[in-house]
PDB file with SEQRES, HELIX, SHEET and CRYST1 records, atoms N, CA, C and O in Angstrom:
SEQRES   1 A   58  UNK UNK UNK UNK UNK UNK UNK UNK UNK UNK UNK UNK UNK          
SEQRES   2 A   58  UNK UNK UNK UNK UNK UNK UNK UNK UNK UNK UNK UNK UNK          
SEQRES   3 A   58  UNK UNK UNK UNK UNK UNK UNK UNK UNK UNK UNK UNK UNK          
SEQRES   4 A   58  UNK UNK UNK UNK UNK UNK UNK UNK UNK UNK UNK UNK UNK          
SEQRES   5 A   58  UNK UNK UNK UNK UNK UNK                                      
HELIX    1 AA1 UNK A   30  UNK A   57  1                                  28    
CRYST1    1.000    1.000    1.000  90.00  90.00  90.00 P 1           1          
ATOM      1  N   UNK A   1       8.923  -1.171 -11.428  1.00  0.00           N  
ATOM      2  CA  UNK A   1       8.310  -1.748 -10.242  1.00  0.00           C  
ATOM      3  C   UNK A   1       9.273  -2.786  -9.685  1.00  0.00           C  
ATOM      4  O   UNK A   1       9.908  -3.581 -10.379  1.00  0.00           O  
ATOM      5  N   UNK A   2       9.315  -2.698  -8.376  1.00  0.00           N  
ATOM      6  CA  UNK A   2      10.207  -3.697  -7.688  1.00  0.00           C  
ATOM      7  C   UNK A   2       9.581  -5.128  -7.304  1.00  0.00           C  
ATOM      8  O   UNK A   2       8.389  -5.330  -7.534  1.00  0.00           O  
ATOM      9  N   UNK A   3      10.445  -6.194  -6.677  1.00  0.00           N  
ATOM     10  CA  UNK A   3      10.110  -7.308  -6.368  1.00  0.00           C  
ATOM     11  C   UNK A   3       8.868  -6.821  -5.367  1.00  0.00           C  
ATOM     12  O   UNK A   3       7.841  -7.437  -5.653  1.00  0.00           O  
ATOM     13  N   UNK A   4       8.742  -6.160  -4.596  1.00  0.00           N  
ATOM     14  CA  UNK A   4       7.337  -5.964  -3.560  1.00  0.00           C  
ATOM     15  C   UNK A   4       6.287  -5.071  -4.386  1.00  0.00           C  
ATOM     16  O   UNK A   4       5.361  -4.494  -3.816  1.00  0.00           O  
ATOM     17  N   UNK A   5       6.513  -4.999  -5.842  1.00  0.00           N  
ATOM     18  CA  UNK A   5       4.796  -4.355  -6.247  1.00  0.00           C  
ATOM     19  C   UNK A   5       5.460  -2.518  -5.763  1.00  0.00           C  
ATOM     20  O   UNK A   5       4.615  -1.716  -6.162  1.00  0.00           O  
ATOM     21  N   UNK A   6       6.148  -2.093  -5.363  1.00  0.00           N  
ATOM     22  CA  UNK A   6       6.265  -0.064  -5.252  1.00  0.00           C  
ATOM     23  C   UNK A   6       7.253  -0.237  -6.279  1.00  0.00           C  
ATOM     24  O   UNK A   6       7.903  -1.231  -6.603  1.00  0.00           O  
ATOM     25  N   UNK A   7       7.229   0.965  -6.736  1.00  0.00           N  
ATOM     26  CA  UNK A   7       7.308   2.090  -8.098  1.00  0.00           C  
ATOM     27  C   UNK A   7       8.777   2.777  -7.485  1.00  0.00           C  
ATOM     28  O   UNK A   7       8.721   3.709  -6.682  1.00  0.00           O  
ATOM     29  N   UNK A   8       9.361   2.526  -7.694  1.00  0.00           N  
ATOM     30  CA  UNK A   8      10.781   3.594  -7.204  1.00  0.00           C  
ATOM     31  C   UNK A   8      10.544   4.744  -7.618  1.00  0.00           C  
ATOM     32  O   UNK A   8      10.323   5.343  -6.566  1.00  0.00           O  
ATOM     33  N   UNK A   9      10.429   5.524  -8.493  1.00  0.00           N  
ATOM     34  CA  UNK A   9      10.367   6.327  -9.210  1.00  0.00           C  
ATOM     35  C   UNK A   9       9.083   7.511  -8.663  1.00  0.00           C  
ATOM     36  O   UNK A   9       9.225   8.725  -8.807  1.00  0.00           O  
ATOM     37  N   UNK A  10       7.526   6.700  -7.859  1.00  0.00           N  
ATOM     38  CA  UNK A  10       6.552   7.163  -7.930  1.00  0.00           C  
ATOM     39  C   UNK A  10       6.346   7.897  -6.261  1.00  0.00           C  
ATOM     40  O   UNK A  10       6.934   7.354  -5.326  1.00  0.00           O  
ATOM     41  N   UNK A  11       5.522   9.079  -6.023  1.00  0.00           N  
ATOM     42  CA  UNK A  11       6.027   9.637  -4.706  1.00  0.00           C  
ATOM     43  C   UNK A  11       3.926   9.070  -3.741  1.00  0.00           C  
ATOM     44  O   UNK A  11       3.296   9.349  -2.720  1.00  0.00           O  
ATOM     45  N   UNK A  12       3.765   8.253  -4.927  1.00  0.00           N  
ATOM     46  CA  UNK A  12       2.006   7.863  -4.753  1.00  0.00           C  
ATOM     47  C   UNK A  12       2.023   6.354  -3.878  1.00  0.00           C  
ATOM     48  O   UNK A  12       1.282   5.991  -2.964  1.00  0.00           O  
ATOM     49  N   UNK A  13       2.847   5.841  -4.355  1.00  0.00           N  
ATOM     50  CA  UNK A  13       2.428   4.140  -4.005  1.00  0.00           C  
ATOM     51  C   UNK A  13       3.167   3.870  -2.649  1.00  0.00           C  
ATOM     52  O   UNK A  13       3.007   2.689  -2.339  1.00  0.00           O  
ATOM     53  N   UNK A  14       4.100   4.718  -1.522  1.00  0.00           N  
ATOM     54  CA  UNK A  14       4.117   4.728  -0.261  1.00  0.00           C  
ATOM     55  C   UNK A  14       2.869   6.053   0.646  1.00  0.00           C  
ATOM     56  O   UNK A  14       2.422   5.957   1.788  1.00  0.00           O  
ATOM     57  N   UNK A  15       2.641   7.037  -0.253  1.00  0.00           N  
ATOM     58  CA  UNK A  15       2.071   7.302   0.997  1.00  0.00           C  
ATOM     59  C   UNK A  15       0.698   8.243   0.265  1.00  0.00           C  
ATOM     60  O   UNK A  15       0.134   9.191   0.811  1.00  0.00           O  
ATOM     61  N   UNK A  16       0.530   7.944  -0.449  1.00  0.00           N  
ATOM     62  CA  UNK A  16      -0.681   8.502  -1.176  1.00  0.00           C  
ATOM     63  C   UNK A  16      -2.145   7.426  -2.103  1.00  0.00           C  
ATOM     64  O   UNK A  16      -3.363   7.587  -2.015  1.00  0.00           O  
ATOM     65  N   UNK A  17      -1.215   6.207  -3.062  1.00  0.00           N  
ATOM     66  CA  UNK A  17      -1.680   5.203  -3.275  1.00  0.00           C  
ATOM     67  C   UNK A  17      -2.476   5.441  -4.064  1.00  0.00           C  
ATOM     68  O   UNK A  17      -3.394   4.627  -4.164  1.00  0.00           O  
ATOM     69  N   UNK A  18      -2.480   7.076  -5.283  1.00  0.00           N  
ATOM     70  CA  UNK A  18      -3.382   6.865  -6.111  1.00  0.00           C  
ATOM     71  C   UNK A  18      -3.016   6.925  -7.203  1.00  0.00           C  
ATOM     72  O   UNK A  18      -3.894   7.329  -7.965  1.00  0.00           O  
ATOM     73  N   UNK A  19      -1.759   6.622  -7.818  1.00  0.00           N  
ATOM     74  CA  UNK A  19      -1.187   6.608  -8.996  1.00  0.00           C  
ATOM     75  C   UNK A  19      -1.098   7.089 -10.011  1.00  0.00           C  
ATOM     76  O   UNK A  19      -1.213   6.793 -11.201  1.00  0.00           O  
ATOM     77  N   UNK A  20      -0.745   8.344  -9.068  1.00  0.00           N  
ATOM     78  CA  UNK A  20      -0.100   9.438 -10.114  1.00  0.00           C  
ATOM     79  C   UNK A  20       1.256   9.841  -9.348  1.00  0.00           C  
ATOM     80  O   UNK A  20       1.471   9.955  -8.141  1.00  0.00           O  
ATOM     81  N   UNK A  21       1.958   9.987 -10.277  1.00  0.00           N  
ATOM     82  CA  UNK A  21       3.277  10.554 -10.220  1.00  0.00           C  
ATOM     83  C   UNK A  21       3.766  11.859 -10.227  1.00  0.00           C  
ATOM     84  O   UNK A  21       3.838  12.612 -11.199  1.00  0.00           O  
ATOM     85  N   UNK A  22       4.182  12.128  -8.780  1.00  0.00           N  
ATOM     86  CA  UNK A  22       4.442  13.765  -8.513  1.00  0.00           C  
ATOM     87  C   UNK A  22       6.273  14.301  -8.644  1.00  0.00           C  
ATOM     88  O   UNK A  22       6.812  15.400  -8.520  1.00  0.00           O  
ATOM     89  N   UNK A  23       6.830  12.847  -8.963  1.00  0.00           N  
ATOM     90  CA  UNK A  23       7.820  13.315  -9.031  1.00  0.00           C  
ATOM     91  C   UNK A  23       9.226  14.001  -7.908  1.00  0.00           C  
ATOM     92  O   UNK A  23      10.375  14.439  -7.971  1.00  0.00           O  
ATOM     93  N   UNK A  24       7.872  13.623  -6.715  1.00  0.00           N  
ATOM     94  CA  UNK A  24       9.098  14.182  -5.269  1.00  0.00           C  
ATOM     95  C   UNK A  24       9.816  13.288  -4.967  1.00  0.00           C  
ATOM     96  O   UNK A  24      10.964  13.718  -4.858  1.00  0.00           O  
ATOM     97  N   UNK A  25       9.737  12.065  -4.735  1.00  0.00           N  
ATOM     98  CA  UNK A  25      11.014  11.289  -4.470  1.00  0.00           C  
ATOM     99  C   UNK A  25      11.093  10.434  -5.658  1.00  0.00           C  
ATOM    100  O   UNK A  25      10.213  10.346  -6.515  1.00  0.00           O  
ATOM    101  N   UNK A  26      12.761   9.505  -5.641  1.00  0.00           N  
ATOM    102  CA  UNK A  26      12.871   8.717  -6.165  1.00  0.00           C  
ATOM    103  C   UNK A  26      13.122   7.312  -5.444  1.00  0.00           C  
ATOM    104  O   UNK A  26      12.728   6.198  -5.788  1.00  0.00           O  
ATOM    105  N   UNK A  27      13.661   7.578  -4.675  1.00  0.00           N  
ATOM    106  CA  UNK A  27      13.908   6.430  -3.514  1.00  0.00           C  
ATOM    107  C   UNK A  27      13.480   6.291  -2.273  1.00  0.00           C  
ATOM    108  O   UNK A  27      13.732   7.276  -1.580  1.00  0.00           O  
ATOM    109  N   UNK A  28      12.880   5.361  -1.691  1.00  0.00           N  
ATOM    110  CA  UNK A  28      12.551   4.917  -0.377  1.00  0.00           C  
ATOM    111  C   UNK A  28      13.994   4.285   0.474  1.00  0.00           C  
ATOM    112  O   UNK A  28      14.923   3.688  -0.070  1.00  0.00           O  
ATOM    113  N   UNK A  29      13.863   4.619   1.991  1.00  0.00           N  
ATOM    114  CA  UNK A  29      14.122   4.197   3.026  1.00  0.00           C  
ATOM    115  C   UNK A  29      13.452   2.741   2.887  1.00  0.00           C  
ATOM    116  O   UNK A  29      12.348   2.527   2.387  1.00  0.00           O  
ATOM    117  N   UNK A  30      14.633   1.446   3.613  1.00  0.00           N  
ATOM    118  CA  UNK A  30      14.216   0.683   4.115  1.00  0.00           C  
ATOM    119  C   UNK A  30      12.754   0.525   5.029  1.00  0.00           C  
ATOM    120  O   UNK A  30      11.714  -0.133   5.079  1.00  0.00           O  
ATOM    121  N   UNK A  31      13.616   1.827   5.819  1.00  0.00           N  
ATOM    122  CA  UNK A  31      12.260   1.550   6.874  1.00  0.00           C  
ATOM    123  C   UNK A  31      10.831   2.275   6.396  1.00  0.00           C  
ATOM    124  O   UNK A  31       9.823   2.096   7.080  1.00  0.00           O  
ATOM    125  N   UNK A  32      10.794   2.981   5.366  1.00  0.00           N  
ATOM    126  CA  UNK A  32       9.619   3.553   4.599  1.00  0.00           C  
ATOM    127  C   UNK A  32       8.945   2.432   4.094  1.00  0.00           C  
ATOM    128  O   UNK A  32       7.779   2.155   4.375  1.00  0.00           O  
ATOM    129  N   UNK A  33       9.889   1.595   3.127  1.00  0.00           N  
ATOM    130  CA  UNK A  33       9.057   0.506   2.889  1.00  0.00           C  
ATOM    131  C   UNK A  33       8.501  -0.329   3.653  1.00  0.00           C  
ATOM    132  O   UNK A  33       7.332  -0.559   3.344  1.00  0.00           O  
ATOM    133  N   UNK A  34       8.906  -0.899   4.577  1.00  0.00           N  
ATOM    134  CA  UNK A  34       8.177  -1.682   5.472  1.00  0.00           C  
ATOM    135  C   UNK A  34       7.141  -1.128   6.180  1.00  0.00           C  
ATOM    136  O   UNK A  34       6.121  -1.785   6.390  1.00  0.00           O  
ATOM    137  N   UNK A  35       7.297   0.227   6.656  1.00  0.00           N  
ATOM    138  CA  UNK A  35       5.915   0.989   7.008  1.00  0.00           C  
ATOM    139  C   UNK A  35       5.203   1.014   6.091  1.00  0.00           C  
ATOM    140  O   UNK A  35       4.047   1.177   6.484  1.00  0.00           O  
ATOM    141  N   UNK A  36       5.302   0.904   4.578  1.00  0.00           N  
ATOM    142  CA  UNK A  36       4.235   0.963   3.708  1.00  0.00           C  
ATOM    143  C   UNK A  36       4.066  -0.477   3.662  1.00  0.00           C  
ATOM    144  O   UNK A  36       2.855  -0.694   3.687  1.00  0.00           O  
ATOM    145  N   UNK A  37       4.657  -1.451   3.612  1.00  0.00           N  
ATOM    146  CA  UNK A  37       3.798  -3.023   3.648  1.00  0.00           C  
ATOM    147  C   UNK A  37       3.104  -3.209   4.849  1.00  0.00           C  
ATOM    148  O   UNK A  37       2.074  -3.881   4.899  1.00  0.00           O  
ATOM    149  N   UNK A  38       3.816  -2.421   6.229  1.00  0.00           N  
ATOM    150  CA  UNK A  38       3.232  -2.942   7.413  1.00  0.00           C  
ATOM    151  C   UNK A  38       1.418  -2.080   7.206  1.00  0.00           C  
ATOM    152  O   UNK A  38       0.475  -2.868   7.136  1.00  0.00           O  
ATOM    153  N   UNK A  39       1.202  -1.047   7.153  1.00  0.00           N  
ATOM    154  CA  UNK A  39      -0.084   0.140   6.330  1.00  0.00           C  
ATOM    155  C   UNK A  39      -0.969  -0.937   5.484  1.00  0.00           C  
ATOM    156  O   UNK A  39      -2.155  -1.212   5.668  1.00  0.00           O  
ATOM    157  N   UNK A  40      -0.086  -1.471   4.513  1.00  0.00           N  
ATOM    158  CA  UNK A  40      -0.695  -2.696   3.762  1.00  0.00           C  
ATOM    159  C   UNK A  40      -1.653  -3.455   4.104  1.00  0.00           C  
ATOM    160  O   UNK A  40      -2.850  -3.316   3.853  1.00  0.00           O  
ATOM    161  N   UNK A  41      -1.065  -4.374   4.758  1.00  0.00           N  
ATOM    162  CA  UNK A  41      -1.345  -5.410   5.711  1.00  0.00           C  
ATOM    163  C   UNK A  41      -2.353  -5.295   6.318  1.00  0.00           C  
ATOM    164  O   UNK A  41      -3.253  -6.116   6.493  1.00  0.00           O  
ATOM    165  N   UNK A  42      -2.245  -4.257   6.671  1.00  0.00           N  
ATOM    166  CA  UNK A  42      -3.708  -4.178   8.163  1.00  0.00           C  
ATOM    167  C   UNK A  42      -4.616  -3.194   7.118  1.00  0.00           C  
ATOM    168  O   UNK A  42      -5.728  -2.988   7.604  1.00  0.00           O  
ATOM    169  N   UNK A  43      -4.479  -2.740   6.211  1.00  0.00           N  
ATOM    170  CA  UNK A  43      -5.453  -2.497   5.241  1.00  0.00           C  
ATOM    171  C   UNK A  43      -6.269  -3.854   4.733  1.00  0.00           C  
ATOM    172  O   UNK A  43      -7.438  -4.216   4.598  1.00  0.00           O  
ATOM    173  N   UNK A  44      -5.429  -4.185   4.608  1.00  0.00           N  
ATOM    174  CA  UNK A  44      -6.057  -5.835   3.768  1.00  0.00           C  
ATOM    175  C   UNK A  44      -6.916  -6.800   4.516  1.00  0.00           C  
ATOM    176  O   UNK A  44      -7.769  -7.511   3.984  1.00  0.00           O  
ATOM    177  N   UNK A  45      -6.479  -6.758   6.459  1.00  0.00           N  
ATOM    178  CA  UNK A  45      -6.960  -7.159   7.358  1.00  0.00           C  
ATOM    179  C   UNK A  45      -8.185  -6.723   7.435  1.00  0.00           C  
ATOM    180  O   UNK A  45      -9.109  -7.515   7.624  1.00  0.00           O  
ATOM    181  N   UNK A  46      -8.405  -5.275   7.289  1.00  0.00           N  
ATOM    182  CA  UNK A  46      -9.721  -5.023   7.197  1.00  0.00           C  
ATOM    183  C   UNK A  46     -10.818  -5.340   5.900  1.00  0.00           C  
ATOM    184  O   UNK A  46     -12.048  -5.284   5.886  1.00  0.00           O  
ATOM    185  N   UNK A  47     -10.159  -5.576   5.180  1.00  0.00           N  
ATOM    186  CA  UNK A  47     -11.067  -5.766   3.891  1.00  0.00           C  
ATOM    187  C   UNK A  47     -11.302  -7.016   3.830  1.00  0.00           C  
ATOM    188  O   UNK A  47     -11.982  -7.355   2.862  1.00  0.00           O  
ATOM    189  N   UNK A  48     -10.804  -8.240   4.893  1.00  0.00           N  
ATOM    190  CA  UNK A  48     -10.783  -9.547   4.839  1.00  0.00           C  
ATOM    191  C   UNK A  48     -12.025  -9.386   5.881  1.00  0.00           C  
ATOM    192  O   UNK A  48     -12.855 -10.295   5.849  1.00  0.00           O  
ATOM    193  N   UNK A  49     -12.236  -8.320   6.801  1.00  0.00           N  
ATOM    194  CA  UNK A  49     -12.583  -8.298   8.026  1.00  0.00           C  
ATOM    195  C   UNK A  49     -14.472  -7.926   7.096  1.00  0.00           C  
ATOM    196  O   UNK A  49     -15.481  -8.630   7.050  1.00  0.00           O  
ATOM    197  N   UNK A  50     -14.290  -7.074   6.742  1.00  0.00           N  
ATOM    198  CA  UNK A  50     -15.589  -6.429   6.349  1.00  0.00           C  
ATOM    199  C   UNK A  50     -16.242  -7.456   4.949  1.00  0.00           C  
ATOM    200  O   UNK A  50     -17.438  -7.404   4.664  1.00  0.00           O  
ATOM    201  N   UNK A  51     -15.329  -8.290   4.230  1.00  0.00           N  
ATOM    202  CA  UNK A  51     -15.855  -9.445   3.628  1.00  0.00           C  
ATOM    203  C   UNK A  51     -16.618 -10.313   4.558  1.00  0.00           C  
ATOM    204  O   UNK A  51     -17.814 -10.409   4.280  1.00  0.00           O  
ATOM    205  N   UNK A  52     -16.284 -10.838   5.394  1.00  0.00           N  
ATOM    206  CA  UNK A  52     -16.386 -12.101   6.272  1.00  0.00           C  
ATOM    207  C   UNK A  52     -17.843 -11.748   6.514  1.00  0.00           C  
ATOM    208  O   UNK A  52     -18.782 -12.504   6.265  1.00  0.00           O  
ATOM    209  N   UNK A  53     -17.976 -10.072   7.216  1.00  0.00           N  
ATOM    210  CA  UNK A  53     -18.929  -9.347   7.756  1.00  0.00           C  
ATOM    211  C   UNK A  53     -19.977  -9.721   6.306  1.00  0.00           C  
ATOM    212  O   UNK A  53     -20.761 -10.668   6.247  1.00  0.00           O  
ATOM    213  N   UNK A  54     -19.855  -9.225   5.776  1.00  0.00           N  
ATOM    214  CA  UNK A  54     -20.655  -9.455   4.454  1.00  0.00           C  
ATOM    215  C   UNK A  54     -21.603 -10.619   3.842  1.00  0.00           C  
ATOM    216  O   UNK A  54     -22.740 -10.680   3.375  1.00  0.00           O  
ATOM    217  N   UNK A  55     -20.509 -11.527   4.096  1.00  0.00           N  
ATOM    218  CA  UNK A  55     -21.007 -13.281   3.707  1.00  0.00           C  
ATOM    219  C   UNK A  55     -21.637 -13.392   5.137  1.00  0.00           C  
ATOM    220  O   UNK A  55     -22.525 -14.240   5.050  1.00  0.00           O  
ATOM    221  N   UNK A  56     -21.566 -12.899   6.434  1.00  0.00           N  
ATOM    222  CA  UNK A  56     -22.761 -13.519   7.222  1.00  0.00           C  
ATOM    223  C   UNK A  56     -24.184 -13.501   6.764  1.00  0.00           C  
ATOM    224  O   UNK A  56     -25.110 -14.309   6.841  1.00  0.00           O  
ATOM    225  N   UNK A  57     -24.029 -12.185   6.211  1.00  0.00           N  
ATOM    226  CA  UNK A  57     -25.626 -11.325   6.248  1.00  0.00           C  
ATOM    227  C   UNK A  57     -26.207 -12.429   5.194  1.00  0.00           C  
ATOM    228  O   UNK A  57     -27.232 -13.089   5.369  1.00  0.00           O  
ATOM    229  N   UNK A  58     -25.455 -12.484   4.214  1.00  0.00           N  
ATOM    230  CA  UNK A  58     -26.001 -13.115   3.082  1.00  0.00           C  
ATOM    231  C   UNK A  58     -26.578 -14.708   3.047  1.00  0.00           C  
ATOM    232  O   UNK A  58     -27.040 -15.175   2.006  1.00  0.00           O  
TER     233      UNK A  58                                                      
END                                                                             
């Protein structure tokens, strides 16, 4: 695992995310990775988004 948390090795943790290992790539593109942190990000945005939503009700 690298300094950003992806798997060099794994073909799951840029564009699949369920951690298993298929063995098709070994290396990412620069710009792969950052499309997978930028994917990240606004994943996380929403889960910050649908928390917030959550604690109103409550």
């Amino acid at each position: 695992m690298n300094k950003h948390g992806m798997h060099h090795g794994s073909c799951c943790t840029l564009s699949h995310d369920c951690g298993c290992c298929h063995g098709f790539r070994r290396f990412y593109t620069e710009e792969e990775k950052r499309e997978h942190l930028e994917r990240y990000l606004e994943s996380l945005k929403k889960e910050i988004k649908g928390v917030e939503e959550h604690l109103k009700v409550m």
